[in-house]
TORZA-811064 format. One record per residue (C-alpha): residue number from 1; residue in three letters; x, y, z. Coordinates in Angstrom, 1 decimal. Last residue first. Layout:
BEGIN
   n res   east  north     up
 NUM ALA      X      Y      Z
...
! end
This chain:
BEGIN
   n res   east  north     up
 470 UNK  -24.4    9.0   -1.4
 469 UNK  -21.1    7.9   -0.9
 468 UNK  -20.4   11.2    0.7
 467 UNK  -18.3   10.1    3.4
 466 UNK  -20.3   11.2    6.4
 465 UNK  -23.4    9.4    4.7
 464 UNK  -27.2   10.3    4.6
 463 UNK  -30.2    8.6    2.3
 462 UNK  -27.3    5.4    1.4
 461 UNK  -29.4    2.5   -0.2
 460 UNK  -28.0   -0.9    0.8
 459 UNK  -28.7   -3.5   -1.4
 458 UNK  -25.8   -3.4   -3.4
 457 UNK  -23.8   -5.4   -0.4
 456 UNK  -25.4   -8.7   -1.1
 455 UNK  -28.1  -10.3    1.4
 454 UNK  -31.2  -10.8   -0.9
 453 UNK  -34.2  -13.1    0.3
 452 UNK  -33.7  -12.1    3.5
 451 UNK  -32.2  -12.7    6.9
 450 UNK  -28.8  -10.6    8.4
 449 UNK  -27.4  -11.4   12.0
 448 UNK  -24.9   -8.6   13.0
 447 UNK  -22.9   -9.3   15.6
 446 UNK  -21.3   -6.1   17.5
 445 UNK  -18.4   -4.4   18.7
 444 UNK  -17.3   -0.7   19.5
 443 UNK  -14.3    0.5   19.7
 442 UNK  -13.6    2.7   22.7
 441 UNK  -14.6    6.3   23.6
 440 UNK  -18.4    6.0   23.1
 439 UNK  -20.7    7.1   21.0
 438 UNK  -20.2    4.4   18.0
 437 UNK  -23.0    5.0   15.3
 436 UNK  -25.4    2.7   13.5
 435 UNK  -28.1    4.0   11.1
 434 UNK  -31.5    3.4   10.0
 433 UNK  -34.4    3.7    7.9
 432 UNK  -36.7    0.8    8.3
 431 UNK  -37.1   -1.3    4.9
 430 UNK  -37.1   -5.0    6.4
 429 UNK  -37.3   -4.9   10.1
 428 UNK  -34.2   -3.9   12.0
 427 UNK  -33.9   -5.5   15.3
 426 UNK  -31.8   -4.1   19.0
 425 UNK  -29.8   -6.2   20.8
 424 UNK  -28.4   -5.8   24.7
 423 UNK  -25.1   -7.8   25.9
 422 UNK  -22.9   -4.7   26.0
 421 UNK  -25.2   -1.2   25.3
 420 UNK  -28.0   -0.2   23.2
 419 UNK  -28.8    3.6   23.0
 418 UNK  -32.2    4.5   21.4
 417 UNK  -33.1    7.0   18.8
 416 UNK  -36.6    5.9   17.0
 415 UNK  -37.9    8.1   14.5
 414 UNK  -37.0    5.3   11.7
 413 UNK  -34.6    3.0   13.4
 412 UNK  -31.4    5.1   14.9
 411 UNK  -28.7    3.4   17.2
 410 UNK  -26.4    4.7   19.5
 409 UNK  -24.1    1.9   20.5
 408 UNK  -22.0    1.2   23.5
 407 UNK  -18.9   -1.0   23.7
 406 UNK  -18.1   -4.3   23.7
 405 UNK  -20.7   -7.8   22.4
 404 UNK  -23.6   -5.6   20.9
 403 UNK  -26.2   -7.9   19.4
 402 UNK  -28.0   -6.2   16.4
 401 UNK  -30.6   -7.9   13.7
 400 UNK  -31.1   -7.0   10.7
 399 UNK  -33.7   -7.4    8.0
 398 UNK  -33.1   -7.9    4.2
 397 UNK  -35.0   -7.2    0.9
 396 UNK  -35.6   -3.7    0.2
 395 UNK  -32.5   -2.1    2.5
 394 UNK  -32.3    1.1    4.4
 393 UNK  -29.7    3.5    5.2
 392 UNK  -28.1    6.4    7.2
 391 UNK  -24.6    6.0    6.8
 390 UNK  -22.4    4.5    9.6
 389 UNK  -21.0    5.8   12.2
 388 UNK  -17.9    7.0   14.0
 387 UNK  -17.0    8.9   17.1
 386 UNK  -15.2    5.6   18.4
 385 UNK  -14.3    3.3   15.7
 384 UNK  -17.0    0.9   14.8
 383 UNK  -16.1   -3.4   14.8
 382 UNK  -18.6   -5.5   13.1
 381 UNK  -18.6   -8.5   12.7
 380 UNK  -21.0  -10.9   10.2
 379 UNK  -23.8  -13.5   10.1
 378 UNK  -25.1  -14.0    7.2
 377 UNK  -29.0  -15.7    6.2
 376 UNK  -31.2  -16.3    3.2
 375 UNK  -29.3  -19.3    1.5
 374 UNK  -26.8  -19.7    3.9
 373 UNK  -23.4  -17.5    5.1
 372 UNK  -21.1  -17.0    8.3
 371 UNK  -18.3  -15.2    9.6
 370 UNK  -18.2  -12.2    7.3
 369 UNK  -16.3   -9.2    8.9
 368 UNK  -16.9   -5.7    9.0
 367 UNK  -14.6   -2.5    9.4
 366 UNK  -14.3    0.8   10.6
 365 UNK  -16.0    3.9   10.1
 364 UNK  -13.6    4.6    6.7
 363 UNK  -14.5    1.2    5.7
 362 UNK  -12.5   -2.4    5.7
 361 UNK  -13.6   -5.2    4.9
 360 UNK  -13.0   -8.7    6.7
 359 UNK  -13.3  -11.7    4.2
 358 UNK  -10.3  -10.1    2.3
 357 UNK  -11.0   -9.0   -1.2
 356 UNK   -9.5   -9.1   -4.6
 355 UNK   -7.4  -11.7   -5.2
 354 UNK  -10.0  -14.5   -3.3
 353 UNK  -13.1  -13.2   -5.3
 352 UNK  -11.5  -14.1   -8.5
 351 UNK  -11.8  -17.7   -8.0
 350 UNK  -11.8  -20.0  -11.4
 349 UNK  -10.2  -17.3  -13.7
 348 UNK   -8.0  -15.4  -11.4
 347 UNK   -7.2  -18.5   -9.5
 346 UNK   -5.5  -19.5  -12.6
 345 UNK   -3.4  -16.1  -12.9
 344 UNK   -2.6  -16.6   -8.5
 343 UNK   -1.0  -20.0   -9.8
 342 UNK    1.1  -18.4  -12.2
 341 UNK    2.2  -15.8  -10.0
 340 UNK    2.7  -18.3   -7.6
 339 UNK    4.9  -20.5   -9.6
 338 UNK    7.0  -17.4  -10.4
 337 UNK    8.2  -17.0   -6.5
 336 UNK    9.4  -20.7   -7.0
 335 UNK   12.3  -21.4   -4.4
 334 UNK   10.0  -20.7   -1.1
 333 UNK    7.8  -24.4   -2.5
 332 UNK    4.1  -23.3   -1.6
 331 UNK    1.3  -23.9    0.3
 330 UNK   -1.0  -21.3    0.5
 329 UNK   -4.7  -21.2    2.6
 328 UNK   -7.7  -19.0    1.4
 327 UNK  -10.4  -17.8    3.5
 326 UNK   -9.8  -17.2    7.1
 325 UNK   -5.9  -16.6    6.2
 324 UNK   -3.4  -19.2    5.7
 323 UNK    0.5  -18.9    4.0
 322 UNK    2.9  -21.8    4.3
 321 UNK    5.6  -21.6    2.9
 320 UNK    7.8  -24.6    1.8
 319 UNK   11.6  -25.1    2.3
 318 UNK   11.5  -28.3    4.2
 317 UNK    9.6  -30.9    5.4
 316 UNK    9.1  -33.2    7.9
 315 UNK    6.3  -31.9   10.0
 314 UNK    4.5  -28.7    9.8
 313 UNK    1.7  -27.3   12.4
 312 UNK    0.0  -24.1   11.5
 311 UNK   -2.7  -22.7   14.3
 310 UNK   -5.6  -20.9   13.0
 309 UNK   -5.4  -17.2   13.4
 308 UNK   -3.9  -15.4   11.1
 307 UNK   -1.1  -17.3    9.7
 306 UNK    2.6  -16.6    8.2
 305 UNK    4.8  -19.6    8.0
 304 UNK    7.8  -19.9    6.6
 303 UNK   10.2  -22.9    6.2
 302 UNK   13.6  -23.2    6.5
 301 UNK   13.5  -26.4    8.1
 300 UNK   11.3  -29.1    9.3
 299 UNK   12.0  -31.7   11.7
 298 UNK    8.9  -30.9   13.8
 297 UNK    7.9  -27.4   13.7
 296 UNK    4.5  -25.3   15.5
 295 UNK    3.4  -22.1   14.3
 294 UNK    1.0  -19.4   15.8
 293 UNK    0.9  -16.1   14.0
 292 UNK    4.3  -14.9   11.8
 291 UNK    6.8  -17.7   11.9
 290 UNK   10.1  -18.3   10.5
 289 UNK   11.7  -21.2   10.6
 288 UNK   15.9  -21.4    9.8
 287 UNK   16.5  -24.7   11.7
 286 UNK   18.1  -22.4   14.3
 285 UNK   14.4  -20.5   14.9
 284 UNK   14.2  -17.5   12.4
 283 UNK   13.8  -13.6   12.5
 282 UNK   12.4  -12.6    9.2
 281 UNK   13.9  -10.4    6.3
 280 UNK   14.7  -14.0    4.5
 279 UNK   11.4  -15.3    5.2
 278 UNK    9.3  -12.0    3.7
 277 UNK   12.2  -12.4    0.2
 276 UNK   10.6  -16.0    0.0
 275 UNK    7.3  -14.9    0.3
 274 UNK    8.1  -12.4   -2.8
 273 UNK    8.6   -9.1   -3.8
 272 UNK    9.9   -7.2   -0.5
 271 UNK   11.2   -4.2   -2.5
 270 UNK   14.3   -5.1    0.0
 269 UNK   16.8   -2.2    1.2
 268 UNK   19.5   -2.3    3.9
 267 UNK   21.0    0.3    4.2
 266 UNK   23.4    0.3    1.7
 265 UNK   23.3    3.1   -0.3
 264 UNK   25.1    4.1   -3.7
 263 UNK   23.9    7.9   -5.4
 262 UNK   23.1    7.3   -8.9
 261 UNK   22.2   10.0  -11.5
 260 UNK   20.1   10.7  -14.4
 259 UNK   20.1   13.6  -16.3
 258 UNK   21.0   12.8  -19.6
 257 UNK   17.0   11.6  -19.5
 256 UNK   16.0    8.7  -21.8
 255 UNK   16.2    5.7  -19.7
 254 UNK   15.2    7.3  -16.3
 253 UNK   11.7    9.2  -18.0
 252 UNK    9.0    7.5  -19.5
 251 UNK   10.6    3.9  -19.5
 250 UNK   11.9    4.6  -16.0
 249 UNK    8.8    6.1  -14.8
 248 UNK    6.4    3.8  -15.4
 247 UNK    4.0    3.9  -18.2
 246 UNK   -0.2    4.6  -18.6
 245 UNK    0.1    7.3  -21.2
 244 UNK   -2.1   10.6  -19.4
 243 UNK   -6.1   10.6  -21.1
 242 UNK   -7.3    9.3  -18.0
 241 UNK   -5.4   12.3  -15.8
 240 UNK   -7.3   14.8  -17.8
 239 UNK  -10.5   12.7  -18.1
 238 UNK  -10.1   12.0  -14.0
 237 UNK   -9.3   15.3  -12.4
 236 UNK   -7.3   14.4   -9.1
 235 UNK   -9.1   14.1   -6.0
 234 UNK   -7.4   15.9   -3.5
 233 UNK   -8.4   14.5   -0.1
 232 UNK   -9.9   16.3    3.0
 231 UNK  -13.2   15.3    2.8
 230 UNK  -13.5   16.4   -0.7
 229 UNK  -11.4   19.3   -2.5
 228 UNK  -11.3   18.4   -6.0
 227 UNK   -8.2   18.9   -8.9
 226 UNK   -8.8   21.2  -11.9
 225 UNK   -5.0   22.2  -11.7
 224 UNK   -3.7   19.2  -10.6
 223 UNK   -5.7   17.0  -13.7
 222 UNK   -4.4   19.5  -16.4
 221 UNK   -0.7   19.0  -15.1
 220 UNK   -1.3   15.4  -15.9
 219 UNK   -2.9   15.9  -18.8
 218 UNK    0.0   18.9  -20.0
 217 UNK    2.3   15.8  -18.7
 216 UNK    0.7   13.4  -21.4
 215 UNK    0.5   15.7  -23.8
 214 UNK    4.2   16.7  -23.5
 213 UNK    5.5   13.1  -23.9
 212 UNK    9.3   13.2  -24.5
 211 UNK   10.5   16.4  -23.5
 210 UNK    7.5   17.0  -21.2
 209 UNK    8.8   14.0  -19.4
 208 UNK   12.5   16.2  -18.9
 207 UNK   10.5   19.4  -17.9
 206 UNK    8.4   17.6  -15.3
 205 UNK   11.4   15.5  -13.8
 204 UNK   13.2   19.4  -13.5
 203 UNK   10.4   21.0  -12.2
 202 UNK    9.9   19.0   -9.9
 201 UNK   13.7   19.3   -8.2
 200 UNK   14.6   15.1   -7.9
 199 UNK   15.1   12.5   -5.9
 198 UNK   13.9    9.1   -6.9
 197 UNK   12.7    5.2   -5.5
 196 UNK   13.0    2.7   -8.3
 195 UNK   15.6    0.5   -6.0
 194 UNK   17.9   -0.6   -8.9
 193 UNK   20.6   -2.5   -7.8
 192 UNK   24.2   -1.0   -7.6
 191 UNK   26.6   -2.4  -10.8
 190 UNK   30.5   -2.5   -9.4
 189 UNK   31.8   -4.9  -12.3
 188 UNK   31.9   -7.8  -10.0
 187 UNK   28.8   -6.9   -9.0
 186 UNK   27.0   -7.0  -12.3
 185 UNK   29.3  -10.6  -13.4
 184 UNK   27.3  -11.8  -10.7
 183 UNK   24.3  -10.8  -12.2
 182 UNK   25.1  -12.4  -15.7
 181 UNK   25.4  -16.1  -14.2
 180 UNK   22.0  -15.8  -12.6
 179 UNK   20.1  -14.0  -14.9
 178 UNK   19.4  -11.0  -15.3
 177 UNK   16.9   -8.1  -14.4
 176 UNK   16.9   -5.1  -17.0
 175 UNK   20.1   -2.7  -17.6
 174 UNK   20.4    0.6  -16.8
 173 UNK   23.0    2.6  -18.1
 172 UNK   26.1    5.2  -17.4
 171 UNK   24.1    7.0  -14.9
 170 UNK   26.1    9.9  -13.4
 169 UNK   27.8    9.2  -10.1
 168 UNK   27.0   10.5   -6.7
 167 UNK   29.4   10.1   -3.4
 166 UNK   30.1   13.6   -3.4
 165 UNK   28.9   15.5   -6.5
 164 UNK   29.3   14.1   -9.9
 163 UNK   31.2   11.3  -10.3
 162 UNK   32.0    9.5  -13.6
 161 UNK   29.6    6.5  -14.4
 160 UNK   27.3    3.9  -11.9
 159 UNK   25.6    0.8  -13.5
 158 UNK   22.2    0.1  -12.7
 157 UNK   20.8   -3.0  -12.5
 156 UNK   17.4   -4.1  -12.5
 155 UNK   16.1   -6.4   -9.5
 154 UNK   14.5  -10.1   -9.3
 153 UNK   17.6  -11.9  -10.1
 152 UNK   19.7  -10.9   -7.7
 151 UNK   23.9  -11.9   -7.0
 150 UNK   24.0  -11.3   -3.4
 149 UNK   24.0   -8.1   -1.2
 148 UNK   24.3   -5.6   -3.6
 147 UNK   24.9   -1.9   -3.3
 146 UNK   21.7    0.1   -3.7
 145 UNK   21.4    2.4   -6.4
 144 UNK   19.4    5.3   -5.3
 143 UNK   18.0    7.3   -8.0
 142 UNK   18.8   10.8   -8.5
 141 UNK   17.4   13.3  -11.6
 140 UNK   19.9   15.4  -11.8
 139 UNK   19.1   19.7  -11.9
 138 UNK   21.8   21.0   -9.3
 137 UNK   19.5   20.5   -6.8
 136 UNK   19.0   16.7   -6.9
 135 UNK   22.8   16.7   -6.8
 134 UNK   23.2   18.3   -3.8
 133 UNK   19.7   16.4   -2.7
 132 UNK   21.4   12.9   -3.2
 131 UNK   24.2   13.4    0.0
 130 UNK   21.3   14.3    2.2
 129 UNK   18.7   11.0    1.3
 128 UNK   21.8    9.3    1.0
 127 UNK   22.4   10.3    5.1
 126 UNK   18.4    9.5    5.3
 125 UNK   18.9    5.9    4.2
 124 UNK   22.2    4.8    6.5
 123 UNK   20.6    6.6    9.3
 122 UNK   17.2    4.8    8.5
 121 UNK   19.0    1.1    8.5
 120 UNK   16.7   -2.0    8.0
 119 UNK   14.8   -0.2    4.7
 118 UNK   11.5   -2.2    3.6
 117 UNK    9.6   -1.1    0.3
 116 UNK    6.1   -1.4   -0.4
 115 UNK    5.4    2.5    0.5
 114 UNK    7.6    3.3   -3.1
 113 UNK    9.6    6.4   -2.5
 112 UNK    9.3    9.6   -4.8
 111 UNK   11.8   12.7   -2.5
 110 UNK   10.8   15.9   -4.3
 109 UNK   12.7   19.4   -4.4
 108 UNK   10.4   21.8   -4.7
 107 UNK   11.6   25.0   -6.3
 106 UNK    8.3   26.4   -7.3
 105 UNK    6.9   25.1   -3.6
 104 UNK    3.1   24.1   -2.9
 103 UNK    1.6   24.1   -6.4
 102 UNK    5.5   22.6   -7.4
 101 UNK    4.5   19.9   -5.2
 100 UNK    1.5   19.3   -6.8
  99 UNK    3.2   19.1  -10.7
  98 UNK    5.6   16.4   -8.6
  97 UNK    3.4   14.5   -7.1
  96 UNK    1.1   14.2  -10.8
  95 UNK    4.4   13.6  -12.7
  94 UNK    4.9   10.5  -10.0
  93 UNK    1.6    9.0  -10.8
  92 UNK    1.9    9.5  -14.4
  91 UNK    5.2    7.7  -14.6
  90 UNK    4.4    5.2  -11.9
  89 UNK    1.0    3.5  -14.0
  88 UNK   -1.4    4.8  -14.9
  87 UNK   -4.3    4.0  -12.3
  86 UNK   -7.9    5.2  -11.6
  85 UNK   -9.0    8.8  -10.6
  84 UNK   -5.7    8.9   -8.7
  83 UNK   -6.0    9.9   -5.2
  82 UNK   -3.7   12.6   -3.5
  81 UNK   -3.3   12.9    0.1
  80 UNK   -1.7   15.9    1.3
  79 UNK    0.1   14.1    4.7
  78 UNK   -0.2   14.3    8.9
  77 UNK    1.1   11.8   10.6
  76 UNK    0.2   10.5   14.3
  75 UNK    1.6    7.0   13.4
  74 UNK   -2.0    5.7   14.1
  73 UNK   -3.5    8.5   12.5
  72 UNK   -1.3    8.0    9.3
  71 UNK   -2.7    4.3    9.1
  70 UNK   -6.6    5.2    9.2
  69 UNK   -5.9    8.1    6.6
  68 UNK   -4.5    5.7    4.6
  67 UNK   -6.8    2.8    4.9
  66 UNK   -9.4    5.8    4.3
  65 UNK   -8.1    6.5    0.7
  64 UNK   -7.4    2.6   -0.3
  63 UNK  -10.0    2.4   -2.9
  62 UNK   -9.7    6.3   -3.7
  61 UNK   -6.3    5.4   -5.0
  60 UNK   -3.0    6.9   -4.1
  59 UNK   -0.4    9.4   -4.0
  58 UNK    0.6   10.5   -0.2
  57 UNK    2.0   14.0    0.3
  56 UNK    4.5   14.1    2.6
  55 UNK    4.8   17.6    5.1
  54 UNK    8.7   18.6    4.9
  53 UNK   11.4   17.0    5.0
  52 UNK   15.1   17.7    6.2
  51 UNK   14.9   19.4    9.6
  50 UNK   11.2   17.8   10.2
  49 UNK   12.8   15.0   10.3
  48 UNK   10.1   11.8    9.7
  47 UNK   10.9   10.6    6.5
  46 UNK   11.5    7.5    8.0
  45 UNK    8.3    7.7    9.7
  44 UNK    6.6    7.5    6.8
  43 UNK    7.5    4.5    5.1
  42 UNK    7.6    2.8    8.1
  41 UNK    4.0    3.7    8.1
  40 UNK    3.8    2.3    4.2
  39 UNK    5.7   -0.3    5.3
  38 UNK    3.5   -1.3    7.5
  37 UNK    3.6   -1.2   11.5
  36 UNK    3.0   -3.8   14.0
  35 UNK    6.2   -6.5   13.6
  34 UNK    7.7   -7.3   10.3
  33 UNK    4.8   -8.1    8.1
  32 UNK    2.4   -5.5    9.3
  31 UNK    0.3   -5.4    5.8
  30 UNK   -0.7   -2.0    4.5
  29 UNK    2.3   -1.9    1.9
  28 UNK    1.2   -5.4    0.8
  27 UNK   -2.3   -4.5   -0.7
  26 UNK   -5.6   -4.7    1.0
  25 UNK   -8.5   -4.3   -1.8
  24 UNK   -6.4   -6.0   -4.3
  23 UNK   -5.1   -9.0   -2.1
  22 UNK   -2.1   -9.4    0.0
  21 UNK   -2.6  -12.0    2.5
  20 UNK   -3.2  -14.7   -0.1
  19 UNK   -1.2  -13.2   -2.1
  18 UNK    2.2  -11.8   -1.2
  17 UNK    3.2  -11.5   -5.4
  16 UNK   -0.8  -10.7   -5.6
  15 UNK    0.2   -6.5   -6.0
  14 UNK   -2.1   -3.3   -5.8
  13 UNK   -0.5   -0.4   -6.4
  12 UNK   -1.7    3.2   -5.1
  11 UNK    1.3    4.0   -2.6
  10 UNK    3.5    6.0   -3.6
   9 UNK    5.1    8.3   -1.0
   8 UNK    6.3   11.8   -2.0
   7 UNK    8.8   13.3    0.2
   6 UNK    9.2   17.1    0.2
   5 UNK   13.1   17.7    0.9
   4 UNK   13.7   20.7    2.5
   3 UNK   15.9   23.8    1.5
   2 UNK   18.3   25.3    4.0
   1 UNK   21.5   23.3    3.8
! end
C-alpha cells in the first residue's frame, strides 16, 4: 500500500460543555485531562507513522494559532497550520483541508479527526485507519462507526449496509441522538455510533459538496487559492471563506452523498462531551472518586473532582463534580450534563467574562497571569519562554514595575538596555518605550506591579512586535 494518508486535525471549536476549565480562549482539546498531554497532542501522535501519514495540517483559528504551535513543539511535531478567518462551521472547515491538501497532493487521500476526541487503543484506531483507506480510495467517503459500549444518548447513530471492501459497509442511514429506550433497540440492531471523524480522497468530498453547494466550495476553494503566508501560518482569505454556508459536514455532505461508508472500530473512542464522560475515562479510588489536583473524600462516592490548585475536600455526598479553577468554582450533580449548559447560557448574560477567558493568558511569548486588582493598581505573572520577548510598547496611563523572581531578563526602557537578573527590579515610568525579552535558556519569571489611572489591556501601543500585531 503505497499512498499515504494526510491527516487533517480540527481543531478551531470552542466548547463550555467542560466549562469552567474549558473556556473560549482555552478550549477542551488543549486541556491535559488524562495525564500531561491534550487531546489535540494525542491527536497528533496517533497519527504519528510516518509509513501511513504524511505531514498533518492543523485547521484552526488565529485565537488559538500560537497555543498550537506551543503544543506541536512540545510533541516535537511539525504541521501546515491553517487559520480560519472566523468560523463556519465543520463543513467549510473540512472543504478548506481538503481543497489544501489537493494544493499539496492531486490524489490526496485525507484523514479529518476532531482534536477533542480521546481514543484508549491506537493499534485498534490506526488498523481502521488502514482498512478505511481501500475504500477511501475507491471514491467512499468513510466515517468510523464505533461499536457501542452502552446504550448512548449523546451520540448519532449510524447504521451499517451491504459490505464494501473488507470490514466496510455502505451507509444505509444516519439517524440523530435518541433516547434511552430507542438506543438500545440501535445496538440490538447492530447500529455503530457516530464518531464525526472521516476518510476520504479530496477530491472526491470536494466534488460531492460542489454537488450540493457549489458557491460555497468555489468560496472555499477561493479562500486557498488567495491564502497568506505570515509567520509561518496560512491564513485563509476571509471574504471568500466568509461568504462559505456556515454548516457541518454531515448536513452538507454525510446525509446526502451515495458515497458514504462505515468502517466499525472499537478502540476505545469518547468525544469527551461532558464532566460526567471526563469521570468515566478517569482512574477512580474503590468508592468510584476521581481526582485531578489535590482531593480529599470522606464517605463520598463517585464523585469527580478536577482542581487547579486549591485543595477540594468532600464529605457525605455522592455523584456531584466538583470543578474549581482560580476564578470560577462548579458544583454540579454528574447525571445532568444539560443542567450545565443551561447554567453556562445564564452565566452568559450575568458573567461573560468567566466563558471566555482564563485568569492566566496565554501569548505566543508566553503567558501572564492576574493575581491581584484595585482601583488604580494589578499585580500579575509573568512567565517568558526562553528566546522570547515582548513587543516594543508604551502605555498613556499606567507605569510598571519589574521584579524578576527565576531567570534573567534583558530589558529595554527608552535608550536604556540593561540586564536584570533573580531578585533585582527594574521601573517603567508612564509613557517610556519599552520591551521585555527572555535571554536566557530557561523560562523566565517575573511580578509585574501595574499603577495608573487606566490598567486594561487596550492601553498598550505596539511600535515593534515579533508577531505582527502591530
Amino acid at each position: 500500500m503505497d499512498r499515504r494518508i494526510i491527516p487533517l486535525i480540527m481543531c478551531g471549536g470552542a466548547g463550555t460543555r467542560l466549562w469552567p476549565a474549558s473556556r473560549e480562549v482555552h478550549p477542551k482539546q488543549f486541556l491535559s485531562l488524562f495525564g500531561a498531554r491534550s487531546t489535540f497532542q494525542e491527536t497528533l501522535l496517533r497519527v504519528a507513522d510516518a509509513s501511513l501519514f504524511e505531514r498533518p495540517i492543523v485547521i484552526t483559528n488565529e485565537a488559538y494559532r500560537f497555543m498550537v504551535l506551543e503544543q506541536l513543539a512540545e510533541i516535537g511535531r511539525q504541521a501546515d497550520v491553517l487559520l480560519e478567518p472566523m468560523r463556519r462551521d465543520s463543513g467549510p472547515a473540512i472543504a478548506a483541508g481538503a481543497a489544501f491538501a489537493q494544493s499539496r497532493d492531486n490524489e490526496a487521500i485525507v484523514l479529518a479527526l476532531a482534536a477533542d476526541h480521546l481514543v484508549r487503543d491506537t493499534p485498534a484506531f490506526v488498523a481502521a485507519c488502514r482498512g478505511g483507506l481501500v475504500a477511501a480510495e475507491a471514491g467512499r467517503i468513510v466515517t468510523f462507526g464505533v461499536k457501542p459500549e452502552r446504550p448512548a444518548t449523546e451520540y448519532g447513530y449510524i447504521n451499517p449496509g451491504e459490505a464494501v471492501a473488507g470490514e466496510v459497509r455502505a451507509v444505509a442511514k444516519f439517524v440523530e441522538k435518541p433516547d434511552a429506550s430507542t438506543a438500545a433497540g440501535y445496538i440490538d440492531a447492530g447500529y455503530l455510533w457516530n464518531s464525526g471523524n472521516f476518510m476520504f480522497r479530496a477530491g472526491v468530498l470536494l466534488d460531492e459538496y460542489r454537488n450540493v453547494d457549489a458557491d460555497s466550495i468555489a468560496s472555499v476553494e477561493q479562500s486557498v487559492a488567495s491564502a497568506a503566508r505570515d509567520l509561518g501560518f496560512v491564513k485563509l482569505d476571509a471574504p471568500a471563506f466568509g461568504s462559505a454556508k456556515a454548516i457541518s459536514i454531515d448536513y452538507a455532505v454525510m446525509e446526502k452523498t451515495s458515497l458514504a461508508a462505515v468502517v466499525p472500530v472499537a478502540c476505545g473512542w469518547s468525544d469527551i462531551g461532558s464532566w460526567r464522560q471526563v469521570w468515566e475515562l478517569s482512574d477512580k479510588d474503590g468508592l468510584g472518586n476521581a481526582a485531578r489536583g489535590t482531593a480529599v473524600f470522606e464517605d463520598s462516592r463517585n464523585c469527580n473532582v478536577s482542581t487547579d490548585r486549591a485543595l477540594v475536600a468532600l464529605e457525605g455526598v455522592d455523584d456531584l463534580v466538583v470543578v474549581a479553577t482560580q476564578d470560577a468554582v462548579l458544583v454540579s450533580r454528574q447525571k445532568d450534563a444539560n443542567g450545565l449548559k443551561r447554567l453556562v447560557a445564564k452565566l452568559k448574560v450575568s458573567a461573560p467574562a468567566v466563558t471566555e477567558n482564563h485568569i492566566k493568558v496565554h501569548r505566543p511569548w508566553g503567558s501572564y497571569q492576574s493575581v491581584d486588582n484595585g482601583d488604580r493598581h494589578q499585580v500579575k505573572r509573568i512567565v517568558v519562554k526562553p528566546g522570547g520577548r515582548l513587543s516594543l510598547q508604551k502605555h498613556h496611563h499606567r507605569s510598571e514595575h519589574w521584579i524578576v523572581v527565576r531567570g534573567t531578563a534583558q530589558v529595554t526602557v527608552n535608550e536604556l538596555i540593561k540586564t536584570v537578573h533573580e531578585n533585582e527590579s527594574i521601573y517603567i515610568p508612564i509613557g517610556a518605550v519599552h520591551r521585555l525579552e527572555n535571554p536566557g535558556k530557561i523560562q523566565l519569571e517575573l511580578i509585574e506591579v501595574q499603577t495608573g489611572s487606566y490598567l486594561g489591556e487596550d492601553d498598550i501601543i505596539r511600535i515593534e512586535d515579533d508577531y505582527q500585531r502591530t
